[in-house]
N, C-alpha and C positions, 0 to 999 in steps of 0.2 A: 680342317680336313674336308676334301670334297670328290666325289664320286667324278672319276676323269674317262672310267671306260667301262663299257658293259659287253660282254661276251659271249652267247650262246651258243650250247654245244647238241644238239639233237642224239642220242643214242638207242638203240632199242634194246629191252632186257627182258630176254626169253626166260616164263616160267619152268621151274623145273617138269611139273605136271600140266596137262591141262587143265583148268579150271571151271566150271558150273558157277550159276546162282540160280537162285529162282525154280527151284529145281529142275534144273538142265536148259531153262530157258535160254539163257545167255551164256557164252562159252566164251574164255580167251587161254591165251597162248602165248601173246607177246605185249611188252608195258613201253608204250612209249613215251619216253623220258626227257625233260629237256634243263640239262644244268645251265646254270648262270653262273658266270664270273665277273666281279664284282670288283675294281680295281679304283684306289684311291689315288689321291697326289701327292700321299703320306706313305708309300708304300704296302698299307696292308692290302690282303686282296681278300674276301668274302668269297663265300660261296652258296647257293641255292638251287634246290632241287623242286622240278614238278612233275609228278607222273601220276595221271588221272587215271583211275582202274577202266581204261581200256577207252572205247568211245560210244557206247550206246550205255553205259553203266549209270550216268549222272550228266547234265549238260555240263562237258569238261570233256576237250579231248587235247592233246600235244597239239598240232598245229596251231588251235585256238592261243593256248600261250606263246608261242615264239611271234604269233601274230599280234597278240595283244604287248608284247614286251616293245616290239619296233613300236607300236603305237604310243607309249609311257616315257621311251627313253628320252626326247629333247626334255621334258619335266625333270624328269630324276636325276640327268647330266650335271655335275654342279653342286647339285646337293653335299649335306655331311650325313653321311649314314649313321651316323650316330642318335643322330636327331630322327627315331623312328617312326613319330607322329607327324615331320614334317614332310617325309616319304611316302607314308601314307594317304595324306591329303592330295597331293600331287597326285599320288597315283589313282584314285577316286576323282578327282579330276580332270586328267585324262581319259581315262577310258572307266564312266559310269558300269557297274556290274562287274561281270567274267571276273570272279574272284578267283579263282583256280590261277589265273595269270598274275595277280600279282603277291603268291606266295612267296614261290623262288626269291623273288627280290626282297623282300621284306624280311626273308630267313637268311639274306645273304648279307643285309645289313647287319642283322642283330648278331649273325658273327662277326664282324668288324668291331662291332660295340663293347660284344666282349675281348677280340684282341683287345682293345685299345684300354681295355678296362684291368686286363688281364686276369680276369672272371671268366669260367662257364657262363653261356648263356644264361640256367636257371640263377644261379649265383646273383648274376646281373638282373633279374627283375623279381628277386628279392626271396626268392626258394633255396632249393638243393638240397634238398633229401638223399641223401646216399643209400635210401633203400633202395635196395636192388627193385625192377618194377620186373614181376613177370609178363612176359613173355607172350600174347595170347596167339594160338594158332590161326588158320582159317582154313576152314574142313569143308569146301565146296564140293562135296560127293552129293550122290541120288541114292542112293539106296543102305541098307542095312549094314549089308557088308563093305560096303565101301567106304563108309564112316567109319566100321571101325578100323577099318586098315590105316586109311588116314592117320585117325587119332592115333594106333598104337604107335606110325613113323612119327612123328609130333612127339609122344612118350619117350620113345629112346632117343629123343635129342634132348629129353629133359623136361620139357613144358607144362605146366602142371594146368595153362588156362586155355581154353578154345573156344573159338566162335565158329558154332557147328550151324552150318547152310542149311534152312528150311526154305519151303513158302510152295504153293502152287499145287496141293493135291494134301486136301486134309485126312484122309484115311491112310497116305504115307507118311505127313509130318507125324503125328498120331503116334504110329509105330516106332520110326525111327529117335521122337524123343522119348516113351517110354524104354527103347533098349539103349540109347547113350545113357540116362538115367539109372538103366541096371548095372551098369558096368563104370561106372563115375564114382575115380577114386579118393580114396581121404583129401581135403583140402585142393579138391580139382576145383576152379572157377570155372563154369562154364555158360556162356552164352547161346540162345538159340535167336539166330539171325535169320528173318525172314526178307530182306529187302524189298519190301512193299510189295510180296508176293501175293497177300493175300485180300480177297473182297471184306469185307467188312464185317458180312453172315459166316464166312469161310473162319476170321481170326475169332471169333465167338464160340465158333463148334471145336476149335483146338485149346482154346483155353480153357471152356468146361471140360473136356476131356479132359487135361492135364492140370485140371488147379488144383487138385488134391500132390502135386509135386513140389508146386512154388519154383516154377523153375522162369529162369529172366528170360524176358520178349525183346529182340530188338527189330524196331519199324515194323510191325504187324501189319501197315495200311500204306496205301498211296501215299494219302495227304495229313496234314496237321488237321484238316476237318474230321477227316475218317476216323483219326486214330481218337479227337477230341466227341465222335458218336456213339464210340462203344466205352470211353471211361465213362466207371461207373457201371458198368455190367460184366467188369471180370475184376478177378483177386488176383491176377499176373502183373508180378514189376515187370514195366513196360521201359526199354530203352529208344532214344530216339538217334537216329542217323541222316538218311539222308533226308530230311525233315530238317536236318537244324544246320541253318547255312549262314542266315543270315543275325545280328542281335536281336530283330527285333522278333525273331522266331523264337530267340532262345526266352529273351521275356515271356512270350504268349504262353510257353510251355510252364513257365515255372509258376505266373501268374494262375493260370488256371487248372497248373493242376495235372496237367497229360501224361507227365513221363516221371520217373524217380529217378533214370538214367540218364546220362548225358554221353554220345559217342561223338569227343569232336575231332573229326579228320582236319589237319591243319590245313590241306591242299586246297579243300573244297571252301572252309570257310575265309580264304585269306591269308592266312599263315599266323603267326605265332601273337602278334600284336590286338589282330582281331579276337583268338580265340581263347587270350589273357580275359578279356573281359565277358565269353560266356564262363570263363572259369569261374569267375568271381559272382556273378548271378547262378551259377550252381550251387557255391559255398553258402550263399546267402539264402536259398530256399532248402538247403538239404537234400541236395540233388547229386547222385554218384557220379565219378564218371571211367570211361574209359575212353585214352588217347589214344589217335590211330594214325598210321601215315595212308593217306589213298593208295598209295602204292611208291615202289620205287625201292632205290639203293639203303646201302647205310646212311647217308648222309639225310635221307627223307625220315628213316627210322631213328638218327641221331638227336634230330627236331623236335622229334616227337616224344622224346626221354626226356630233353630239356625241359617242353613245359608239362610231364608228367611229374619232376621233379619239385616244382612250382605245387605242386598240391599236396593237401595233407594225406601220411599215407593211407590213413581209414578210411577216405575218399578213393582213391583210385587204386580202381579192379585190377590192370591189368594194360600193357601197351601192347599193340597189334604193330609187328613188324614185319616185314616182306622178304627179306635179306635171302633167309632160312629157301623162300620160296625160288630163287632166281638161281640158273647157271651159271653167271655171269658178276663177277664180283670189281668193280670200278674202281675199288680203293685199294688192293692190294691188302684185305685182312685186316687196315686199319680202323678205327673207330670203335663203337658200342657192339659186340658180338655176343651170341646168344653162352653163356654161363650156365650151367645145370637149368637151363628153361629161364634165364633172368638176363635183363640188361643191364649195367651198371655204367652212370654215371662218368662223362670220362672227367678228368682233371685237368687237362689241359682249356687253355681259356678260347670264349667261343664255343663255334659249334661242337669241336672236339674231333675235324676228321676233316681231310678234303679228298676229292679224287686223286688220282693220277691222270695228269690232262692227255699224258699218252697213249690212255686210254677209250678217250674221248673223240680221236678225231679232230679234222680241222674244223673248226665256231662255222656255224652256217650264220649268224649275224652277228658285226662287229657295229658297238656303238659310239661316239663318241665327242 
């Protein structure tokens, strides 16, 4: 079997709300998405998704991938997708770095691998938990009442886990996690995500305030230095995000000790091949995690259930899915949909879902 055409299709996918980080720092609106099609000499066709949370959010933006993909494709032309370390190489190869670019492809094999397998992807790389994974929201409001309004829409859709937006003004995070804390129901999982909102003296003075809560930190600091000068001076599980991109970040982390959390967005570190092996140096130090898709449709959210399924379930919190977030639905209903706040599993082999290319548009680059 070998890889005969690649296909990119550009889309944009309007949030339902607007959205915040960083408390109101950064704002977006619209996710720009770019699917991969993925076609054999065998007839199956793959599919893959990448949608970087916006373009100032993480060095990752859309163009970056459709640009980095024409860059990859004479390498990956030929190939067997199947062979997903042999795709891999090639494509580290080609174009050193900008991982974000070759997620898509590498998700778009590993569903060919499982057609061909006639396995789920989890299935195929030796998982499948059919626990349901909840659901985690993401609650990028500024203020009190905004959060909760948030969380209660998140509630009546069912979701029992959230990752509630701090960072950027310690006498509002302060508040704002003491009153989600008041109101944080039986077996709600929640997260408080600062995306490197805060200085270093900044994440000290919110953690004393709040250690008497035990309530989880994710990215408290800029860098893996920052967050590695204040462990050791708070009693907060510390999760790590945009921090953990590459292996040998995930090593420094575990090795030394920084985080209890593990948040791997598949987009950001590569997609599903790479982010098999921080999973496995999480299992090995007793490191939690939660899986996330950067952003995107079902089919980035589908990815992202496969390798949450991959872990055991006392290991993972919770999968951060976008679906819920968007106007705009690509696949006609199909695939992994939110369940009383849960995703389950699909059964069908592969990724479990493709778009409707109707949907999509004419490919702004044909490869071949």
């Amino acid at each position: 079997m070998k890889i005969k055409r690649i296909s990119v299709y550009h889309v944009d996918l309007p949030l339902e709300h607007p959205y915040w980080l960083s408390g109101g720092r950064l704002k977006f609106e619209v996710l720009d998405a770019t699917l991969v099609k993925v076609e054999t000499d065998s007839g199956l066709v793959g599919w893959g998704e990448g949608t970087p949370w916006g373009h100032t959010y993480v060095p990752a933006h859309g163009p970056g991938i459709r640009a980095g993909i024409e860059t990859m494709a004479p390498l990956i032309i030929g190939l067997d997708p199947r062979h997903v370390l042999d795709v891999e190489r090639a494509m580290d190869l080609a174009l050193p770095g900008h991982l974000y670019a070759k997620s898509p492809i590498d998700m778009a094999c590993w569903d060919i691998a499982g057609q061909a397998a006639g396995l789920p992807i989890a299935d195929l790389m030796g998982g499948g938990s059919r626990t349901p994974r909840p659901i985690a929201s993401s609650v990028g409001a500024k203020t009190i009442d905004e959060t909760r309004a948030v969380m209660d829409r998140y509630r009546q859709r069912g979701y029992i886990a959230h990752s509630v937006k701090i960072g950027g003004d310690v006498t509002r995070d302060i508040a704002r996690i003491r009153d989600v804390e008041d109101i944080r129901r039986d077996g709600e999982i929640i997260l408080y995500d600062v995306n490197r909102g805060w200085t270093r003296q900044q994440a000290l003075r919110v953690m004393s305030a709040t250690e008497d809560l035990n309530v989880m930190l994710e990215q408290p600091c800029e860098t893996l230095d920052d967050i590695a000068a204040i462990s050791g001076k708070h009693a907060s599980p510390v999760s790590v995000d945009e921090t953990l991109v590459t292996l040998q970040d995930a090593a420094r982390i575990a090795r030394d000790g920084l985080a209890e959390i593990f948040g791997i967005k598949l987009n950001r570190v590569g997609g599903l091949t790479k982010a098999a092996r921080m999973r496995d140096i999480a299992l090995a130090h007793g490191i939690d995690m939660f899986v996330m898709a950067t952003g995107g449709s079902v089919l980035a959210d589908a990815e992202a259930l496969q390798l949450a399924a991959t872990i055991p379930d006392a290991n993972c919190h919770a999968v951060w899915a976008c679906q819920d977030m968007l106007t705009v639905d690509i696949a006609g209903g199909r695939g992994p949909r939110n369940i009383d706040g849960h995703l389950h599993l699909p059964e069908a082999p592969g990724l479990g879902v493709h778009p409707d290319e109707n949907a999509l548009g004419d490919p702004v680059g044909v490869y071949s």
